[in-house]
C-alpha beads as a LAMMPS data file, in Angstrom:
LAMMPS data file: protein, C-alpha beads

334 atoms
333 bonds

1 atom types
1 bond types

-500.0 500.0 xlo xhi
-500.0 500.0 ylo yhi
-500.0 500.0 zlo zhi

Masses

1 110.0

Atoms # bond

1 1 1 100.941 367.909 226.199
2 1 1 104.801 367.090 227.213
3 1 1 107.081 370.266 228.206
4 1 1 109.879 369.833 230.081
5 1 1 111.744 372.748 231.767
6 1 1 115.368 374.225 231.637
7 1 1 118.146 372.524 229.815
8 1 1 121.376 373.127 231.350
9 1 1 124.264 374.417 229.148
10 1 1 121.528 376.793 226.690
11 1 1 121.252 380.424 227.703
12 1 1 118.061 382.087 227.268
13 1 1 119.346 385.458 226.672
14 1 1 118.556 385.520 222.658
15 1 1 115.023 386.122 223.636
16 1 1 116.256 389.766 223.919
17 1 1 116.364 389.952 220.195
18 1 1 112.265 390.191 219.870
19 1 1 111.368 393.493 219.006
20 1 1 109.147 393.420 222.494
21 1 1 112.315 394.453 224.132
22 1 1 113.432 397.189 221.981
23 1 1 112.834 400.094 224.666
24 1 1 114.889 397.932 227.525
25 1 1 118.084 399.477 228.805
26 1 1 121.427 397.448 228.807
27 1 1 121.118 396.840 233.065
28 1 1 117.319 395.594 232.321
29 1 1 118.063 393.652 229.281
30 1 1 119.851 390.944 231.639
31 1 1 117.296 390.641 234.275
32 1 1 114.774 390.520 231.679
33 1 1 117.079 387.086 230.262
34 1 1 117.117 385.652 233.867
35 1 1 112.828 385.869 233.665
36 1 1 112.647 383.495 230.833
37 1 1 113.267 380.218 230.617
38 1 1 113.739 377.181 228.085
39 1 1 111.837 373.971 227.130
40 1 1 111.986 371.293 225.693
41 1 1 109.193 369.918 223.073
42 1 1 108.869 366.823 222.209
43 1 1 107.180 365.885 218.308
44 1 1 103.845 366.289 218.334
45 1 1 103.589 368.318 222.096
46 1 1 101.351 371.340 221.746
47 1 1 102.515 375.126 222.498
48 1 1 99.608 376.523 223.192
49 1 1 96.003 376.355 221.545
50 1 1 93.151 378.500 220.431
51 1 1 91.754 380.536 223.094
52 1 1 94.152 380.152 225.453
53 1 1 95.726 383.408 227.091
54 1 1 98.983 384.498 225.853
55 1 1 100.678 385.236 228.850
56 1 1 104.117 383.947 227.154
57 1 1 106.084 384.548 223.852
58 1 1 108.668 382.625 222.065
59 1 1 111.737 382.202 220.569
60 1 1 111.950 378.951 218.601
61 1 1 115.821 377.869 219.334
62 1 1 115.701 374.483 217.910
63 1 1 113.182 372.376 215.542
64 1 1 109.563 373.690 213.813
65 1 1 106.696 374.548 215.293
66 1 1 103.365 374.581 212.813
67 1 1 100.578 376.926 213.609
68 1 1 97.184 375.589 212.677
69 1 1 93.548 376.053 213.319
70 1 1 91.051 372.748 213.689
71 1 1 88.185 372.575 210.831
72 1 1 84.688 371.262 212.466
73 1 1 85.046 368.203 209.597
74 1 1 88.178 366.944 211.659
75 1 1 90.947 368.125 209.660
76 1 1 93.535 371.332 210.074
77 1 1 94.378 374.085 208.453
78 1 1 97.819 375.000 208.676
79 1 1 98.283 378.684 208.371
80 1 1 101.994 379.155 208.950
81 1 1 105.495 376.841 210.032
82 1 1 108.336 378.291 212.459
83 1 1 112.127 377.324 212.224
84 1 1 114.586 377.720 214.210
85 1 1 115.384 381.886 215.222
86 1 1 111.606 382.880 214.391
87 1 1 109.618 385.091 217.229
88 1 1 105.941 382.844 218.331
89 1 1 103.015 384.749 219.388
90 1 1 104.338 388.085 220.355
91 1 1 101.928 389.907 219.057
92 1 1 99.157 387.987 220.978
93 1 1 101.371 388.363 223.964
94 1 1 101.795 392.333 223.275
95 1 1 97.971 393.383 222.543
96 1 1 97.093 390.589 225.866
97 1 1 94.526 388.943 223.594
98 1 1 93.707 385.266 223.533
99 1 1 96.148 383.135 220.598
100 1 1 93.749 382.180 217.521
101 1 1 94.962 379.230 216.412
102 1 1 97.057 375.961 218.329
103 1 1 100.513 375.670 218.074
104 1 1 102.203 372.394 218.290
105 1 1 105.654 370.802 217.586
106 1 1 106.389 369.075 214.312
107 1 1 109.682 367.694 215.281
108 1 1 111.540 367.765 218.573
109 1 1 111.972 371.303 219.219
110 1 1 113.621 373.735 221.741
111 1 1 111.783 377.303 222.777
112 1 1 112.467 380.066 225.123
113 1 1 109.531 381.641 226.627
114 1 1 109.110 384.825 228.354
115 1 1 108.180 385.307 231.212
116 1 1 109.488 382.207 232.325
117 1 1 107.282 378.579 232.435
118 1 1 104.869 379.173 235.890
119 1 1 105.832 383.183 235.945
120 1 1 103.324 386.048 234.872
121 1 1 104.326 389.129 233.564
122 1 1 102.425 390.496 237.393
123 1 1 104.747 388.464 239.370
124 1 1 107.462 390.257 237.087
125 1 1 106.029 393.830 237.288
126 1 1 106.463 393.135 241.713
127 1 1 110.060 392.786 241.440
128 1 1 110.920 395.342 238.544
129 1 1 108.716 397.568 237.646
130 1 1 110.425 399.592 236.168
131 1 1 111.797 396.733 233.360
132 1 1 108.303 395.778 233.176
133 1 1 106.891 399.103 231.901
134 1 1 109.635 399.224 229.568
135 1 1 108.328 396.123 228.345
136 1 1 104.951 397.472 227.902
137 1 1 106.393 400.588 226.102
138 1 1 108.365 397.893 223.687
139 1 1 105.213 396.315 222.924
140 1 1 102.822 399.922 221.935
141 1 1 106.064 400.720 219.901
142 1 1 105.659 396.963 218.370
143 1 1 102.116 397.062 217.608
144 1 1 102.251 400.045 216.132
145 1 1 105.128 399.645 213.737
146 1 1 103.593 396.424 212.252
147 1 1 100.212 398.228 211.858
148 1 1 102.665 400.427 209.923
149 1 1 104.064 398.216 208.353
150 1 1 100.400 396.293 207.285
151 1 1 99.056 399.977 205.794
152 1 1 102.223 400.434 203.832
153 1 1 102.020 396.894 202.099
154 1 1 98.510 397.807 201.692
155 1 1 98.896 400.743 200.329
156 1 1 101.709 399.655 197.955
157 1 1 99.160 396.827 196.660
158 1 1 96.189 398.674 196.031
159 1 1 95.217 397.623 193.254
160 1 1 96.201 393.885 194.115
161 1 1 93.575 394.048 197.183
162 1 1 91.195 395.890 195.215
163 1 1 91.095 393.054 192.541
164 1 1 91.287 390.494 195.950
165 1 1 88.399 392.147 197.057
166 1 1 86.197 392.219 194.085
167 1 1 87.026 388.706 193.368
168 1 1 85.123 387.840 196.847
169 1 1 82.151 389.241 195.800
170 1 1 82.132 388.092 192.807
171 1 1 79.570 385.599 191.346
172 1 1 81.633 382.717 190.054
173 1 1 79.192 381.876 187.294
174 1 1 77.847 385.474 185.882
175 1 1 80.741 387.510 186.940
176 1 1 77.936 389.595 188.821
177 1 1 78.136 391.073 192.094
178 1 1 76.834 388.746 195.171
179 1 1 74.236 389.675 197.079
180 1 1 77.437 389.593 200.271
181 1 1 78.194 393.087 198.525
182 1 1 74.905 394.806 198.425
183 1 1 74.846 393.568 202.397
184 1 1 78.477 394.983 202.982
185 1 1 78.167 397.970 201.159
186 1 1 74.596 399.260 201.271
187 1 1 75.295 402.550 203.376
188 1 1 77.927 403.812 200.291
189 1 1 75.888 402.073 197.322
190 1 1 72.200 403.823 198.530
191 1 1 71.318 407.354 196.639
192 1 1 67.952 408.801 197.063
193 1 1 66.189 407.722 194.476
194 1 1 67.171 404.144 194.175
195 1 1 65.210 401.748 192.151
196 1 1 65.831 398.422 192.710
197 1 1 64.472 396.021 189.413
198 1 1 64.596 392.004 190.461
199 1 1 64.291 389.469 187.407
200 1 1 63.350 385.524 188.049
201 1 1 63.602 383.532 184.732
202 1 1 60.158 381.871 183.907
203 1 1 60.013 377.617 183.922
204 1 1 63.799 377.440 184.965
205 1 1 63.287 374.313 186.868
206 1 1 61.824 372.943 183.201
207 1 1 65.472 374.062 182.181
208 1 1 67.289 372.419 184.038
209 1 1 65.185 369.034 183.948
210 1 1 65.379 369.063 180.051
211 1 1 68.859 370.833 178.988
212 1 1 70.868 370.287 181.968
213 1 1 72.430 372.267 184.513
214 1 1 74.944 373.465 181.863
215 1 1 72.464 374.983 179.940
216 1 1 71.314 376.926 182.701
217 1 1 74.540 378.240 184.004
218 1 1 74.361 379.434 180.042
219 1 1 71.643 380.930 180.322
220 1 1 72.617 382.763 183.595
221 1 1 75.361 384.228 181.855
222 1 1 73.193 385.386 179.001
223 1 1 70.946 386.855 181.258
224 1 1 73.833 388.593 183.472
225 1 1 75.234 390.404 180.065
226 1 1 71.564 391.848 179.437
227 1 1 72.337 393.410 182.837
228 1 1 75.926 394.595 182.548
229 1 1 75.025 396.100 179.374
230 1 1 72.054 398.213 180.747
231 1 1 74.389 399.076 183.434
232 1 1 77.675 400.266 181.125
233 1 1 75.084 402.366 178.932
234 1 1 73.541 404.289 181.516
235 1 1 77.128 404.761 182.967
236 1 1 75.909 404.118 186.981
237 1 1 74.238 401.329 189.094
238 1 1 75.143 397.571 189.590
239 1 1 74.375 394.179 188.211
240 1 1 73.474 391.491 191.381
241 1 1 72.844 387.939 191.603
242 1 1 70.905 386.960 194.759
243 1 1 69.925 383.616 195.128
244 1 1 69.933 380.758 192.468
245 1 1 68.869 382.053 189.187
246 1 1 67.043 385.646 190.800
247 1 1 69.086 388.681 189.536
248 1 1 68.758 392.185 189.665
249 1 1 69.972 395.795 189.017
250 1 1 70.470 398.663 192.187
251 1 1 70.015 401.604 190.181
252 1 1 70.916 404.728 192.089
253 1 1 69.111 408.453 190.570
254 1 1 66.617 406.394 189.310
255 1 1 63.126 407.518 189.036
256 1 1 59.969 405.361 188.786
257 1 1 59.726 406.065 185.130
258 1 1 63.006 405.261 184.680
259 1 1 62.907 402.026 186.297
260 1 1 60.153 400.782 184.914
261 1 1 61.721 401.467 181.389
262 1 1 64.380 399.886 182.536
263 1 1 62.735 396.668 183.541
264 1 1 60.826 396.342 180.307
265 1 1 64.214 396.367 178.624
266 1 1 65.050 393.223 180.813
267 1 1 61.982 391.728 180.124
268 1 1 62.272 392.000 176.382
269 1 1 66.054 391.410 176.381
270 1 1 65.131 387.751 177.923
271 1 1 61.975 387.168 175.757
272 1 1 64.405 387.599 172.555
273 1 1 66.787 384.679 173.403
274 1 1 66.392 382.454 170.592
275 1 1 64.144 379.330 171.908
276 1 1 65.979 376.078 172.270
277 1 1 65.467 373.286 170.224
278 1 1 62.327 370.183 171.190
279 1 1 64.203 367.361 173.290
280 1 1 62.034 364.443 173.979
281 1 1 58.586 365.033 174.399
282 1 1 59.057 368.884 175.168
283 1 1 58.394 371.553 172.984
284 1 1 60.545 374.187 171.882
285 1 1 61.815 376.075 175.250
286 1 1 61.209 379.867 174.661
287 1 1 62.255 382.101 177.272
288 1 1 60.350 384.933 179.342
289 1 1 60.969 386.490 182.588
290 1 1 59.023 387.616 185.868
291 1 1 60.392 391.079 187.498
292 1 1 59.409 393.262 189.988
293 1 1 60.728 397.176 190.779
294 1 1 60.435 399.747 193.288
295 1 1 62.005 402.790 194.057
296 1 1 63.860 403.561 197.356
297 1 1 62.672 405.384 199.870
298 1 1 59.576 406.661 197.819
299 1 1 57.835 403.094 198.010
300 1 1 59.179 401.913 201.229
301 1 1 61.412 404.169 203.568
302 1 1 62.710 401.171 205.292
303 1 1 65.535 399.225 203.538
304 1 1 64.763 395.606 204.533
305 1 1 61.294 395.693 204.050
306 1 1 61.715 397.783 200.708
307 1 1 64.315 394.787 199.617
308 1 1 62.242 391.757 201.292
309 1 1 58.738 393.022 200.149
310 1 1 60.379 393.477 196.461
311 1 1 61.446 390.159 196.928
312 1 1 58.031 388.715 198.278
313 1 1 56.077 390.318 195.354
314 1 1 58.109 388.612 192.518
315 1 1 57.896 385.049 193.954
316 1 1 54.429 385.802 193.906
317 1 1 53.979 387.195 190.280
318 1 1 56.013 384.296 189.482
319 1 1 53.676 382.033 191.146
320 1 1 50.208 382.932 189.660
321 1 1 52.192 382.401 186.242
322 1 1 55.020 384.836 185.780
323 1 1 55.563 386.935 182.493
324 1 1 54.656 390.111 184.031
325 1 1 56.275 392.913 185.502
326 1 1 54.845 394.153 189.416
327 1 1 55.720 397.467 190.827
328 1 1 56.486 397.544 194.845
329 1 1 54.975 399.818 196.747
330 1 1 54.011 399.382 200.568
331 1 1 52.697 395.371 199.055
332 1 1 50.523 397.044 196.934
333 1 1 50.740 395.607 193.026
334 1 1 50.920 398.737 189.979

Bonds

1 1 1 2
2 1 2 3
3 1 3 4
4 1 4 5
5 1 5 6
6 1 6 7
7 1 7 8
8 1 8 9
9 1 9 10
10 1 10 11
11 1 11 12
12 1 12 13
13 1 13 14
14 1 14 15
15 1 15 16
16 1 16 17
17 1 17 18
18 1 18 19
19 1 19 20
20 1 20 21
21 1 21 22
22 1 22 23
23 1 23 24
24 1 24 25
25 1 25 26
26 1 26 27
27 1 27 28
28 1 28 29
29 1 29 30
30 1 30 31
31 1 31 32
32 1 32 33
33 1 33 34
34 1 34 35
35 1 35 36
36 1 36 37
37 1 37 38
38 1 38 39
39 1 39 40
40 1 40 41
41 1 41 42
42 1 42 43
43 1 43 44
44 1 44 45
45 1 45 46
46 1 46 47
47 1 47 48
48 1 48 49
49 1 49 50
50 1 50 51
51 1 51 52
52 1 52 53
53 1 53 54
54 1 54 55
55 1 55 56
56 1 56 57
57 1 57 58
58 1 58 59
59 1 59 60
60 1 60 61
61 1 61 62
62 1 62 63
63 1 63 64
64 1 64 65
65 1 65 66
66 1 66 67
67 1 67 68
68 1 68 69
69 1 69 70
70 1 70 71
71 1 71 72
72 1 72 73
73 1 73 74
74 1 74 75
75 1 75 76
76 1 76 77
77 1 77 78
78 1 78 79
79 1 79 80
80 1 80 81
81 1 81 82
82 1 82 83
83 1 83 84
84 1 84 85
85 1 85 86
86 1 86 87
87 1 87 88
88 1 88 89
89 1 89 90
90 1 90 91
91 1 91 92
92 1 92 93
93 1 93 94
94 1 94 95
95 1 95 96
96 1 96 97
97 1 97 98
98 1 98 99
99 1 99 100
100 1 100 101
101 1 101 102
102 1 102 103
103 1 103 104
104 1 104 105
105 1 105 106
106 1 106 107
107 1 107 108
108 1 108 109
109 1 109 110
110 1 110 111
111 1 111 112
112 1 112 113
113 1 113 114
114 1 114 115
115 1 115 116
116 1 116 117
117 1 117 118
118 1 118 119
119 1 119 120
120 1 120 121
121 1 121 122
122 1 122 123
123 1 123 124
124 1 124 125
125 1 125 126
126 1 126 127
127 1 127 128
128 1 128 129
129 1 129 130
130 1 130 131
131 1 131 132
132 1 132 133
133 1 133 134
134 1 134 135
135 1 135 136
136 1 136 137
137 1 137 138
138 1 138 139
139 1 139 140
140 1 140 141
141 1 141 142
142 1 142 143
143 1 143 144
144 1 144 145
145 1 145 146
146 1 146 147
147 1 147 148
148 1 148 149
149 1 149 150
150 1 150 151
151 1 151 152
152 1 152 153
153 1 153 154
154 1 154 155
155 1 155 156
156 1 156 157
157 1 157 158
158 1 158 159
159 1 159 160
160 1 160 161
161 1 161 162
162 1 162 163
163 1 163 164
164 1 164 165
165 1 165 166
166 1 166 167
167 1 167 168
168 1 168 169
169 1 169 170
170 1 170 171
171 1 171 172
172 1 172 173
173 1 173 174
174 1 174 175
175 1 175 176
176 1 176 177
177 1 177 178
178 1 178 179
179 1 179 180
180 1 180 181
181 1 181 182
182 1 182 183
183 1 183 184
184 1 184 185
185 1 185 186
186 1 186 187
187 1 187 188
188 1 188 189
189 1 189 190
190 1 190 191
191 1 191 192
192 1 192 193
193 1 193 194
194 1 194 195
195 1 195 196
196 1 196 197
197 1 197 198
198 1 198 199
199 1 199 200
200 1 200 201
201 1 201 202
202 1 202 203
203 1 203 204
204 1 204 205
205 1 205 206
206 1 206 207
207 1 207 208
208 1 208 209
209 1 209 210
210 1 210 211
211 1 211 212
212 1 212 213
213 1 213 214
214 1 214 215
215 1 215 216
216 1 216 217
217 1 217 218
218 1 218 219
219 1 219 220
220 1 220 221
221 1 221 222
222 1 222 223
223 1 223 224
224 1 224 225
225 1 225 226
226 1 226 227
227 1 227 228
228 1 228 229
229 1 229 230
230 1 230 231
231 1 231 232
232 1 232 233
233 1 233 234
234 1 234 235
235 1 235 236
236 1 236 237
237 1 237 238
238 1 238 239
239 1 239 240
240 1 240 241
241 1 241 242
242 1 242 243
243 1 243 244
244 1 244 245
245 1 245 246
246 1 246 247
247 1 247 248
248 1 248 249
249 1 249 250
250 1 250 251
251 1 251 252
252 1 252 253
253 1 253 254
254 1 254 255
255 1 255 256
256 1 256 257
257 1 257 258
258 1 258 259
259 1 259 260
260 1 260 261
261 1 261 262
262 1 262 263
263 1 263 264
264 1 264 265
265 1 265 266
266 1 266 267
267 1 267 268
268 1 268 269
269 1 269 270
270 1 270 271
271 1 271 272
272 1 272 273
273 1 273 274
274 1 274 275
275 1 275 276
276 1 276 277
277 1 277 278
278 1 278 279
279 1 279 280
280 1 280 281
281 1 281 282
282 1 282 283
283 1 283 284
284 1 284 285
285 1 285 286
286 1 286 287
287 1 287 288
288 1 288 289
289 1 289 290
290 1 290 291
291 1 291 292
292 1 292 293
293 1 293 294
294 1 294 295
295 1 295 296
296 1 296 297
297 1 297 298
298 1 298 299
299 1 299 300
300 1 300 301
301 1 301 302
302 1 302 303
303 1 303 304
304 1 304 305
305 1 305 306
306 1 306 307
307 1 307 308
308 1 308 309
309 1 309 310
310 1 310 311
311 1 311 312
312 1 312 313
313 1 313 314
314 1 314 315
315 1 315 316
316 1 316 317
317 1 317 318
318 1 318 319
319 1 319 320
320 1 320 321
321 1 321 322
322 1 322 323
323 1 323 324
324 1 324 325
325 1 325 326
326 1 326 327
327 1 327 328
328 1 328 329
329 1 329 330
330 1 330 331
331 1 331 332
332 1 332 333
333 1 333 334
């Protein structure tokens, strides 16, 4: 890493203009100018990097400085480019935290830092305290106006980070919610009773082998709008995919009755799809469905083994042929 220090002829006195020093008075503004300093970077010098401690801040006189975090493949992933006039890690600086991501020079660039290069803001503090807790004041009144400032774009985007939001939980393929959400969400989405109904497609792997991997992702989708529907009519609950081609409903004010109605409604939905045509030395492909049910905390007070014994019970239905629909409760097949 190449710095060099203080270039004669360049004042470092536009530092002042970072919003750090807003609560300075005029006497303290000038001592606070003699405390930084200026270097020089040469292309390709680094800043600072990831988990270093921000004792410093910058002001970018000259040049651009790209901000970038290092992938574990070997490559980088720029996140943001300074010019010239642009403020460099003073919010790091301010909250005292560690910078997140390296900074390095893309072309030979000029900075002023504060404090100044081999200073701490301690060794400051001893000779002026009093400019010093100003400082600190400037940065609580920083902080907080850009957390401000971050809840009113927020708020003035709603409905932009709402759709950002569901978009990240969103299955790609189905347009169902990922099992991330369910994870995420499970203390607001739980409503004693809650049934939750987990279908497995029968002889997918036979699917795939014959029709292709397009044919499944088809079928997928087919499968997801059997859930969505059920889902719209009853007005409530939510349509999950978990792993691979194992899909589900979370069905809150749901009885035992009701689930179970409700999972012979998959299981019929599925066994309706028209079969698909012979290929090769297969028969006609006809379609079925294993799925298990329970109800929440009736058959199992505790969550994860509620979800994970649901989950162990299917497989195993599925196993000893599938086409069947098991009731959870405690490990015990209804």
């Amino acid at each position: 890493m190449s710095k060099s220090t203080a270039l004669s002829g360049l004042d470092p006195a536009p530092i002042l203009q970072a919003e750090i020093f807003s609560a300075l008075l005029e006497m303290e503004r000038e001592i606070t100018a003699n405390h930084s300093s200026i270097l020089q970077l040469r292309r390709g010098s680094r800043l600072f990097s990831a988990g270093e401690k921000a004792k410093h801040f910058y002001l970018l006189l000259e040049g651009e400085i790209s901000i970038f975090r290092s992938q574990e493949e070997g490559g980088i992933d720029e996140m943001a480019r300074f010019t010239s006039g642009d403020i460099i890690g003073d919010f790091d600086f301010a909250r005292r935290g560690d910078f997140d991501a390296n900074a390095e020079a893309v072309k030979d660039s000029v900075v002023i830092l504060f404090p100044a290069y081999g200073i701490t803001l301690e060794d400051f503090a001893r000779e002026d305290p009093a400019a010093v807790s100003r400082v600190l004041l400037g940065s609580i009144l920083m902080l907080t106006s850009r957390i401000k400032r971050i809840q009113k774009v927020i708020v003035e985007n709603i409905s932009w980070v709402q759709e950002l939001n569901r978009r990240a939980y969103e299955d790609p393929v189905t347009g169902l919610w990922r099992q991330s959400y369910l994870t995420d969400e499970l203390n607001r989405l739980l409503e004693v009773p809650t049934a939750l109904i987990i279908l497995k497609p029968d002889r997918f792997q036979q699917l795939l082998d014959t029709y292709g991997n397009a044919t499944g992702d088809e079928t997928m989708v087919r499968i997801a709008l059997v859930l969505k529907n059920i889902v719209r009519r009853l007005g409530r609950g939510y349509a999950l995919r978990f792993k691979s081609n194992e899909v589900g409903l979370l069905m809150n004010k749901t009885s035992h009755g009701q689930a179970e109605e409700i999972a012979k409604e998959m299981a019929a939905a599925i066994t309706a799809f028209k079969p698909l045509p012979p290929k090769g030395t297969e028969e006609a492909y006809t379609f079925s469905a294993t799925l298990s049910y329970g109800v929440w905390p009736e058959d199992e007070p505790l969550w994860e083994s509620f979800f994970t014994g649901n989950f162990s019970l299917l497989r195993e239905a599925r196993q000893n042929g599938g086409n069947r629909i098991v009731h959870y409760q405690r490990g015990a097949v209804k």
